[in-house]
C-alpha positions as CSV (number, residue, x, y, z in Angstrom):
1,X,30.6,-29.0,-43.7
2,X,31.2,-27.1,-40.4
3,X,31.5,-29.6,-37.4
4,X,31.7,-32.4,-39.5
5,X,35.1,-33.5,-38.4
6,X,33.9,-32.7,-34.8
7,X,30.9,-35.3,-35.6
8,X,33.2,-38.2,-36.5
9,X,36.0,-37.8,-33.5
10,X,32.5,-37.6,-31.3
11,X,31.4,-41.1,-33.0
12,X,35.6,-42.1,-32.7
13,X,35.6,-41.4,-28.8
14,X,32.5,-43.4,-28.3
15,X,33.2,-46.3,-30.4
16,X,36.1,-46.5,-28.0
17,X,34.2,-46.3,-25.0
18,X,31.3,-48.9,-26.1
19,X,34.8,-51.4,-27.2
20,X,36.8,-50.8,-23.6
21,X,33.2,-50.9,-21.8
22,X,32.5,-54.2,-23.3
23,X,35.8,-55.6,-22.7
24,X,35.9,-54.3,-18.9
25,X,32.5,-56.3,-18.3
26,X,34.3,-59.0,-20.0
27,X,36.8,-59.1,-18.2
28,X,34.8,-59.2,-14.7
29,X,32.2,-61.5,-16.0
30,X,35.5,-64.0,-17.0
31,X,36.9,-63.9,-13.2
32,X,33.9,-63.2,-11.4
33,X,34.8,-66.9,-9.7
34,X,38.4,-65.3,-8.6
35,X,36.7,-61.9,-7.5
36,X,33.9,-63.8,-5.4
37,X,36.5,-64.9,-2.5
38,X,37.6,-61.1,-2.0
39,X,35.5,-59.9,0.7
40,X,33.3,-56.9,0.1
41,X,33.6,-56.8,-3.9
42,X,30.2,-58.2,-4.9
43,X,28.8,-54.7,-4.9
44,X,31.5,-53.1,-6.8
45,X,31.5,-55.6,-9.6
46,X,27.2,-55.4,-10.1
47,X,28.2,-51.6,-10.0
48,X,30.8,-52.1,-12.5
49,X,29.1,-54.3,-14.8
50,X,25.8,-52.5,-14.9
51,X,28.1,-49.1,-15.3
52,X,29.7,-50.7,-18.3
53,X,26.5,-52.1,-20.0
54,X,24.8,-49.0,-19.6
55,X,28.5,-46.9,-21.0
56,X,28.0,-49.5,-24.1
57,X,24.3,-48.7,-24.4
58,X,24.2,-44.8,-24.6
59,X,27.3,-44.9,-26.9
60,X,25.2,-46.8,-29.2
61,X,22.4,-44.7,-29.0
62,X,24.6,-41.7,-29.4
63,X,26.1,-43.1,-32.3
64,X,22.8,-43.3,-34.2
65,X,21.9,-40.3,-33.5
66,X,25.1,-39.0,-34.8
67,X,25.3,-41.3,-37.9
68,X,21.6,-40.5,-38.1
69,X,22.3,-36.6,-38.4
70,X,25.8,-36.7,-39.9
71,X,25.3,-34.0,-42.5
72,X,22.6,-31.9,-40.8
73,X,23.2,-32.0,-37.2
74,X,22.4,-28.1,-37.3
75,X,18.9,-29.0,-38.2
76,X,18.1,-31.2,-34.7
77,X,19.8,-28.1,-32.1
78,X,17.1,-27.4,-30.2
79,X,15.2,-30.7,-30.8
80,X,14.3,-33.3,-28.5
81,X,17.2,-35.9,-30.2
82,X,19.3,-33.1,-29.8
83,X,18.7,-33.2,-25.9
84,X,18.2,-36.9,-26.0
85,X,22.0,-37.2,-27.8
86,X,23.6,-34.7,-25.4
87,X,22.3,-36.9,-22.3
88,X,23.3,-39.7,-24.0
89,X,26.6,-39.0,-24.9
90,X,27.1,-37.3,-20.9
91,X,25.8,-40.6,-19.4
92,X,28.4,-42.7,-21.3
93,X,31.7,-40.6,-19.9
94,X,29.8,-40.5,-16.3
95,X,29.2,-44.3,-16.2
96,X,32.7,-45.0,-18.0
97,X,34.5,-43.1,-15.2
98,X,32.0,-44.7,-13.1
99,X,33.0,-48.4,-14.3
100,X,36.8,-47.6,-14.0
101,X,36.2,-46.5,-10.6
102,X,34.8,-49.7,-9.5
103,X,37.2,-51.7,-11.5
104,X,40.3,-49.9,-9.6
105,X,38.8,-50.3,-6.2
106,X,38.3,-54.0,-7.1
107,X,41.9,-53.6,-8.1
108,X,43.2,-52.2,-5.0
109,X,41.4,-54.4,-3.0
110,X,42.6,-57.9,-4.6
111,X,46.3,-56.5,-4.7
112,X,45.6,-55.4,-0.8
């Protein structure tokens, strides 16, 4: 099967973003009472949360498509679930950088 192993380390890496995207929103839901008395952080956390849950969304939807089209994923290039897994799969790594982002600025500014 050519690509198959590709396929499964594609389903690996975002099984690991969904789990670290969950646990980061987690983690800010859990000391959002500790976060509130920074000063200017509100926005990054609703930025960081909502870049998480949308990270743990298109993984999941990637996934499908994936496990959907496991041994035939030559059959759907060109297709629209082709596209829609390619946008999916490119909106979890943006909005997983974009989560960390937020989280480190959050970071910085607690530490500061």
């Amino acid at each position: 099967m050519p690509g198959f192993e590709k396929r499964k380390v594609s389903i690996d890496l975002l099984k690991h973003l969904a789990t670290l995207s969950a646990a980061f929103a987690a983690v800010l839901a859990a000391s959002l009472e500790y976060l509130s008395k920074i000063s200017t952080t509100s926005s990054l956390i609703e930025i960081g949360v909502m870049s998480f849950l949308v990270c743990v969304i298109s993984s999941v939807i990637a996934i499908l498509i994936l496990l959907a089209n496991i041994e035939n994923l030559v059959v759907i290039a060109g297709t629209k679930r082709h596209a829609i897994l390619r946008i999916t799969t490119g909106l979890a790594i943006l909005s997983f950088g974009s989560g960390i982002f937020c989280v480190s600025a959050i970071v910085l500014r607690a530490v500061a």
